[in-house]
N, C-alpha and C positions, 0 to 999 in steps of 0.2 A: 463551680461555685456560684456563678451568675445564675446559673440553671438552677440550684435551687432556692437561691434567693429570690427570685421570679414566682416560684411555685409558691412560695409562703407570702407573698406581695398578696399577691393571688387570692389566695384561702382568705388573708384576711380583709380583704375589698369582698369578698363572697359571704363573709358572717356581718360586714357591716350591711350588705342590702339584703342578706335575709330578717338581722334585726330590723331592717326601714321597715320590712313589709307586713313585719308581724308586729304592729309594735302592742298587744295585747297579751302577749304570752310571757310569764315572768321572766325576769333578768334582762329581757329589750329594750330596758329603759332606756334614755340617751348616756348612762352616767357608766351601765353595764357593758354599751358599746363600746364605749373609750376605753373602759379596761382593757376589752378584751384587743382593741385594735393595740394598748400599747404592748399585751405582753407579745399581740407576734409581733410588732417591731421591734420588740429588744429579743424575738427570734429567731430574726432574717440573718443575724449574723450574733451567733453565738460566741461565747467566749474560746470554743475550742474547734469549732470550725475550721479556722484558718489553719490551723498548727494541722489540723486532721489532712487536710487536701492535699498540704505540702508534703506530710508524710505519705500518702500516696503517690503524689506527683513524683516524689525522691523514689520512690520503690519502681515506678516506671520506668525511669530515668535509668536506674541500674541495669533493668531487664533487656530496655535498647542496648544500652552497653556490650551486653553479651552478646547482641546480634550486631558487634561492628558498627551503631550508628551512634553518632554522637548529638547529644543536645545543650544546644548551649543556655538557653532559658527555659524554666518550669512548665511557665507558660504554652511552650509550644505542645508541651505534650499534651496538653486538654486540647487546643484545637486540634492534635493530631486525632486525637478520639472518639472526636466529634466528624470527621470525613467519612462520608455515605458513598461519595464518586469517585473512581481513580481515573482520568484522561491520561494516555500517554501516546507517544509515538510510535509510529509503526515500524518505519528503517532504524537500524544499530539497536531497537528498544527490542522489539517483539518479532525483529526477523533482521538475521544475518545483512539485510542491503547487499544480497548477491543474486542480482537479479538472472533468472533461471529461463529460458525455455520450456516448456512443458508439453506444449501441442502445437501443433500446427496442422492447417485445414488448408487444403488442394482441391483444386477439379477432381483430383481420386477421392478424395477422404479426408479423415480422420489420421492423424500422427500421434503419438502417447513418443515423447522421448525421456526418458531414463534418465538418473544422474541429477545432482543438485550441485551448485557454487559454479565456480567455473573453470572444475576439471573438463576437460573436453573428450570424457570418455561417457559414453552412457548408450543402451542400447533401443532400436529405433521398434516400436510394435503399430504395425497399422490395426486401425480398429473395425475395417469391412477389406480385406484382399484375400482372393482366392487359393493364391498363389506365391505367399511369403516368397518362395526360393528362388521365384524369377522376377523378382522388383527389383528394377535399375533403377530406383530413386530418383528419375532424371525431372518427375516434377518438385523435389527436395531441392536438387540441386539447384534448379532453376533459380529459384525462390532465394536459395542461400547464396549464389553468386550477388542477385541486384542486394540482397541485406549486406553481404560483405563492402561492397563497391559505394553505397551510399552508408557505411559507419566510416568513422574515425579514430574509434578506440585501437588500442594494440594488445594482447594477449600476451604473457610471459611468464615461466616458470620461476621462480627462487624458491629456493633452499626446499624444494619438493612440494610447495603451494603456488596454485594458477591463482595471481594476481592480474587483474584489465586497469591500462595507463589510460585512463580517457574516459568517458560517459559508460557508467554501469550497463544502461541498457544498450547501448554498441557493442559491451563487452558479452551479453547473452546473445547477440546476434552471432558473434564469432563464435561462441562454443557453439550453438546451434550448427554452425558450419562445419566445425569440425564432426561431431555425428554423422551429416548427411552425409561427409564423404568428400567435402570442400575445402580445400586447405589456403585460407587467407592470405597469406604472404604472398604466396606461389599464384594464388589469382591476381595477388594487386600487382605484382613485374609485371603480369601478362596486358595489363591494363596502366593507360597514363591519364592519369584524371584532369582533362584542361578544365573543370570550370564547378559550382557548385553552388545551391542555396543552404544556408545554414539553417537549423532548426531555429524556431522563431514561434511562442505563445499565439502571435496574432494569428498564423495559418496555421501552427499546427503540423507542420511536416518538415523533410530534406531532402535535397535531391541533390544530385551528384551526375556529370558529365564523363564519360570516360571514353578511350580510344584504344582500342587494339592494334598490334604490329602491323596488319594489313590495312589501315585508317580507318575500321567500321565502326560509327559512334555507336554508345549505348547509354541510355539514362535510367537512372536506378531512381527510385522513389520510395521514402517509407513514413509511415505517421501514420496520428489519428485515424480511426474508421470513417468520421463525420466530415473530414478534408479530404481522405483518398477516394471513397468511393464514387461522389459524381464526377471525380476526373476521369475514370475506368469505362470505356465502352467496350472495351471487352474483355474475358477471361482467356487464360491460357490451358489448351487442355491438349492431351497425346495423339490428337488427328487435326489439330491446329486453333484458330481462334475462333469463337464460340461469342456471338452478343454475350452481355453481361445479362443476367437477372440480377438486379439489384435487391428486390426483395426477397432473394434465396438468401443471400450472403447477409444481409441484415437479421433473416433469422438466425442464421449462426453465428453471427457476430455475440446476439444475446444469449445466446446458451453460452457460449465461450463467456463472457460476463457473469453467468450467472454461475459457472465454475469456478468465480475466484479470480479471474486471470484477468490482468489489463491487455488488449486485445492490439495489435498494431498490423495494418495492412503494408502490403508489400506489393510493390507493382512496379511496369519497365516499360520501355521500350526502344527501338531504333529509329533516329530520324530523318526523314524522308529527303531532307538536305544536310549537308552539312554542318554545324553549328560552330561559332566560335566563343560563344558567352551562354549562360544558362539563365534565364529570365524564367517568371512564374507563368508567362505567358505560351512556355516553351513545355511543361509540364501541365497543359490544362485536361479538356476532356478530349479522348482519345488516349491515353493512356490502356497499357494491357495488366490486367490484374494477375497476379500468379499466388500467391494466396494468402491466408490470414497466420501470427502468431500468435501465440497464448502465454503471455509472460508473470510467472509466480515467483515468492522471495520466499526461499524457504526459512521456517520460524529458527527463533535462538532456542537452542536446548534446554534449558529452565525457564525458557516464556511459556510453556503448558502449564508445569507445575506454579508457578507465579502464579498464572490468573485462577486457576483451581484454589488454589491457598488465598486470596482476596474472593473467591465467591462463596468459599466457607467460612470466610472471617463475614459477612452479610455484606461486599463492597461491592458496588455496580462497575465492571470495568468498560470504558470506551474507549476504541481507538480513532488517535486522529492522522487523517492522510492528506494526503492531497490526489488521490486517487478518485475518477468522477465515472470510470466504465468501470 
């Protein structure tokens, strides 16, 4: 109703300065102008106007109704009408919040793993091996050992759904594990974790201290790309360690990025003394890289059709993350 009250404001501010400009042309006179300025202001708001919009507004009103939404004043359904932009969330809105594994990149390759949520079944496809039927996955497992050892999360079945007690993305680390061929529980008895840094915004990663039955420490590390990699001077590969190229793995950091997938490095190692406490100092450069993951959330079942159904209705949809790779 404002809309078109504006429009006829408008028109008649538009005949008063064509009248200024002509004033030579019959009926311009000043006396002609004021006519005409009052009849459109006694037609900016008509006598049946109002009752008309309300009649609409109520006929909207109804129509919500039947799709389950309720409105509590008239009003809101014109501002509804008027939205060009739909913002909404990405987790529980537009995808499950069950964050998935998808790839993983090794000194071998390329990993494509199978499977969405956090069933712990899904099957493993390399994307360059000669020899599917003789791969011991033992650069998987490596990988999947320090991910298990530096999460937190717990994995548990109810009532025939895998539910994760603890951070989503520790929980994709463990199905991960399970895939390769890694069975979490059974690695964490074999290990006793004396010491650990917690994940933390400012750095960016976690690390975790662990000890084996025979007392050989081992430190797990996982996080950001931009915090693990210049800790990493080397890579870990199947005839042993291997300087790091850093600008290798930075290119496939971005194609992994540019797949979709939030990207988290994984690296380890053993140290050369004993340790009894885990400092940042203790996890610097020298670190061994073992390889990168590619974590995706697969979408909610009616979030295709949603956003299809608002780009045919003319609505721009964006999502907002806190997603920066």
């Amino acid at each position: 109703m404002n809309a078109v009250a504006l429009v006829l404001a408008g028109a008649a501010a538009l005949i008063l300065l064509i009248g200024w400009l002509t004033p030579g042309v019959s009926g311009h006179s000043p006396q002609g102008l004021l006519q005409a300025m009052a009849s459109f202001a006694v037609a900016i708001v008509p006598e049946g106007l109002p009752a008309l919009f309300a009649i609409m507004l109520a006929i909207s009103v109804r129509r919500l109704a039947r799709q389950d939404v309720m409105v509590r004043q008239l009003a809101a359904v014109e501002t509804l009408g008027t939205v060009s932009v739909v913002c909404t969330d990405k987790s529980h809105t537009l995808t499950r919040h069950e964050l998935t594994v998808q790839k993983v990149i090794t000194p071998r390759g390329g990993v494509r793993l199978q499977g969405a949520g956090y069933a712990p079944q899904g099957a493993i496809l390399r994307e360059s091996f000669e020899l599917p039927e003789h791969d011991d996955r033992a650069d998987l497992q490596r990988l999947a050992q320090a991910a298990v050892l530096a999460s937190d999360a717990q994995l548990q079945q109810l009532d025939k759904h895998w539910q994760v007690l603890g951070d989503p993305l520790d929980g994709s680390l463990l199905v991960m594990a399970h895939k390769c061929g890694v069975a979490p529980d059974a690695l964490r008895q074999q290990f006793t974790r004396l010491a650990s840094i917690p994940f933390d915004r400012s750095y960016r990663y976690a690390a975790t201290l662990s000890q084996d039955a025979t007392g050989a420490q081992y430190v797990a590390l996982k996080g950001a790309p931009e915090a693990i990699l210049p800790r990493c001077s080397h890579v870990q590969t199947d005839t042993g360690l291997e300087p790091l190229q850093q600008d290798v793995w930075e290119d496939k950091l971005k194609k992994l990025a540019e797949e979709g997938m939030k990207p988290l490095v994984i690296a380890s190692r053993q140290p050369d003394a004993l340790l009894q406490t885990l400092t940042h100092q203790d996890v610097g450069y020298g670190m061994v890289l073992l390889g990168v993951v590619g974590i995706g959330d697969p979408p909610q079942a009616s979030a295709l059709a949603a956003v299809q159904a608002c780009q045919q209705a003319g609505l721009s949809v964006k999502m907002l993350t806190g997603i920066t790779h």
